[in-house]
N, C-alpha and C positions, 0 to 999 in steps of 0.2 A: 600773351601766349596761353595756348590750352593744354592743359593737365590734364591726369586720369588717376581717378582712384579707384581702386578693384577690391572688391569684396564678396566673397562668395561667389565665386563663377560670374558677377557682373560689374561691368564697369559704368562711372560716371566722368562726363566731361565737365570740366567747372574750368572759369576765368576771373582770374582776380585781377578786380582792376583798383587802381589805386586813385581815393579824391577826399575831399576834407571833410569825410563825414564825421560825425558825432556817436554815430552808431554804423553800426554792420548790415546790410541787405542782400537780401538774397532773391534773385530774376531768376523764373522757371522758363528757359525758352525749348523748343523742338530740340531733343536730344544735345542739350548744353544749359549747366546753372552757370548764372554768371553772380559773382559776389564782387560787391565796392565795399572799401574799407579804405579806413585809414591807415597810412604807414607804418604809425604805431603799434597797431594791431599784429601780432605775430601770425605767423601761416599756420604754425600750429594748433592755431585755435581754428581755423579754418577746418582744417583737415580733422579736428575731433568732431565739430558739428558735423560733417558730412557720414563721418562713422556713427553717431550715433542715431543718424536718422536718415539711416543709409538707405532702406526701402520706401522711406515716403518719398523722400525728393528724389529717387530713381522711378518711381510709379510717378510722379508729376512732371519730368521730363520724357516719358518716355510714352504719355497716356496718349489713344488714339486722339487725331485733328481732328473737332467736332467746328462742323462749318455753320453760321449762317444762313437763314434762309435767300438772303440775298447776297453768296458767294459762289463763286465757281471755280472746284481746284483744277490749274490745268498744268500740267507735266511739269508740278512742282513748285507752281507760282498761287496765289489766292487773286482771283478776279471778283470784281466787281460785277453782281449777274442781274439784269434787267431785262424781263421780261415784259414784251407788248401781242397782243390778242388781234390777230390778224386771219386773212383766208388763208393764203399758201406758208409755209413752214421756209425760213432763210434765217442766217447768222452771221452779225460780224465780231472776230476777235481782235483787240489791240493788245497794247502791253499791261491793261489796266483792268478792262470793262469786256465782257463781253453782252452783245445785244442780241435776245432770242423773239421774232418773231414764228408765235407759233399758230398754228390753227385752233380753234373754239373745241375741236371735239378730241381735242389729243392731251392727254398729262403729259405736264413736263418733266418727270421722268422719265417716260419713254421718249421723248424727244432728248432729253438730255443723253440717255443713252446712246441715240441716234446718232449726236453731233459729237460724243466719242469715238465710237467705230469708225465714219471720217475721220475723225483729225488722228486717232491711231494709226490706223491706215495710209496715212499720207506721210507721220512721219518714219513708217517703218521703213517706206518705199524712198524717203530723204537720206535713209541711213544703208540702203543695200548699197550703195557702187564703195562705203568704205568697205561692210562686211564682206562684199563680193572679192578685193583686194586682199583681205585676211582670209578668207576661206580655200583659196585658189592654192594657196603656201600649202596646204594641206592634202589638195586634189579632190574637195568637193564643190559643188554649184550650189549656185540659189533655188530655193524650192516654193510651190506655191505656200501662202501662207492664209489662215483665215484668223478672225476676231471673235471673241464670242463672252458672252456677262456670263463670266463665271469667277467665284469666291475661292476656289479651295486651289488653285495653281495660278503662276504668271505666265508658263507658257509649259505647254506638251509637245513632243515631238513623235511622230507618227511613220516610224521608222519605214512599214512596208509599203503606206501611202505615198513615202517622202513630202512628209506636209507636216507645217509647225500650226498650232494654235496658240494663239497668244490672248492675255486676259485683255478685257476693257478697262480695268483698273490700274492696267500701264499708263493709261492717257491721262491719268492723277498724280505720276512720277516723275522725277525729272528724270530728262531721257537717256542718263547714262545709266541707268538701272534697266531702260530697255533694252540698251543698246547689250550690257550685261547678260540678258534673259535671251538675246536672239545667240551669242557666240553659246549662251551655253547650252541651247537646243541643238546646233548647229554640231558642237562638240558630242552630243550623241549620235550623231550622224558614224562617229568613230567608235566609241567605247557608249554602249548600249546602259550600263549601272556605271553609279557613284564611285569607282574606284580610284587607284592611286594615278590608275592612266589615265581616265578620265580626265582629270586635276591638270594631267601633264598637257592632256591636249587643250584643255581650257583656258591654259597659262601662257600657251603660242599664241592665244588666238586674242588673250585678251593678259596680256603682264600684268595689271591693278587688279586682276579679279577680285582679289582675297578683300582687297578693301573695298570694292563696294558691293560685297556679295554680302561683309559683318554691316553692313550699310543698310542693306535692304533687309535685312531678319530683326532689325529693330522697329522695322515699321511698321505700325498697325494701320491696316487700312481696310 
C-alpha cells in the first residue's frame, strides 16, 4: 500500500514493503521511495527518517528523467532507440525498441523531433471521437489543432482562431496527461481565465482532473 507524508506544502509517496532484511533500504523510484524492512523495524522509524531528510529524498524522487543516449521516451514508456544511417528518413515503433532510419545529412534531433509531431498527431486524432463525445455535453466542436517544440506550455488555446496548440513534449507523456491538456484547452472554449467556472467546466469534462492535473505539475520535463 502507498502512503504519504506532507511536509511543508510537499508531499512524498513511500511503500513499505516488508522482507527479512538485516537492515533498512531505501529505492528512489519516479515520484515514489519504496523502503524494505524488517517487521521488527517499527514504522516510526520510518517516518522520522523521511522527516528528517525530507528535501533530499523529495529532490531525488522527484529529479527530472535524464535519458540515455541510446533511449527513447515515448508517451510514458523508455524505449530502446537504434539508430541506422540510411538515404530516406522511416521508423518503426514496438513495445520495446524503436528503429530510426535516418538520412546522412540530418541530426537526429531534428528527426527525433519530426517522428514526434507524427506520433503526437496521430495520437491526438486516436483520442477526438472520445473528446468529441465529451465536448458535445457541453455544445462545443472539435477545432483544428497544430503541434509545435515549445518549452514554456503543454497546450494554448486560441480562442478567436478557434485552434489549440499543443506541445511536442506531450509525445514523452503518458497520454492521459494529453488527453488532460486537450479537455482543458477545450474548457476554455467556455470560461476564457482560471476561475472557479472554469474548474466547473473542467470537471464535466474530465471528473479525475484534479489527479492528474497534481500528476502532471510534478513533472519535470
Amino acid at each position: 500500500m502507498i502512503e504519504t507524508y506532507t511536509k511543508n506544502g510537499k508531499t512524498i509517496k513511500y511503500q513499505i514493503i516488508i522482507k527479512n532484511n538485516k537492515h533498512m533500504y531505501f529505492h528512489f523510484k519516479p515520484e515514489l521511495l519504496v523502503i524494505t524492512k524488517n517487521k521488527k523495524v517499527p514504522n516510526e522509524r520510518v517516518i522520522n527518517i523521511i522527516d528528517n531528510d525530507f528535501d533530499k529524498i523529495y529532490q531525488k524522487i522527484n529529479r527530472k528523467q535524464k535519458l540515455n543516449d541510446n533511449e527513447f521516451l515515448y508517451f510514458g514508456k523508455v524505449l530502446d532507440l537504434i539508430v541506422f544511417e540510411s538515404k530516406k528518413l522511416s521508423y518503426e515503433i514496438d513495445d520495446k525498441t524503436i528503429k530510426i532510419s535516418k538520412p546522412f545529412n540530418k541530426k537526429l534531433d531534428d528527426v527525433i523531433k519530426y517522428i514526434y509531431k507524427i506520433e503526437l498527431t496521430q495520437k491526438i486524432k486516436e483520442l477526438e471521437p472520445k473528446i468529441e463525445v465529451q465536448i458535445h455535453k457541453l455544445n462545443l466542436e472539435l477545432v483544428p489543432f497544430k503541434v509545435k517544440d515549445v518549452k514554456s506550455y503543454y497546450g494554448k488555446c486560441f480562442m478567436g482562431k478557434k485552434e489549440i496548440m499543443y506541445s511536442l513534449k506531450l509525445a514523452k507523456l503518458d497520454p492521459i496527461f494529453l488527453e488532460y491538456v486537450i479537455y482543458h484547452e477545450y474548457a476554455h472554449f467556455i470560461e476564457g481565465n482560471h476561475s472557479k467556472k472554469f474548474y466547473q467546466v473542467l470537471k464535466k469534462l474530465m471528473p479525475n482532473y484534479q489527479e492528474v492535473q497534481k500528476k502532471l505539475r510534478k513533472i519535470k520535463i
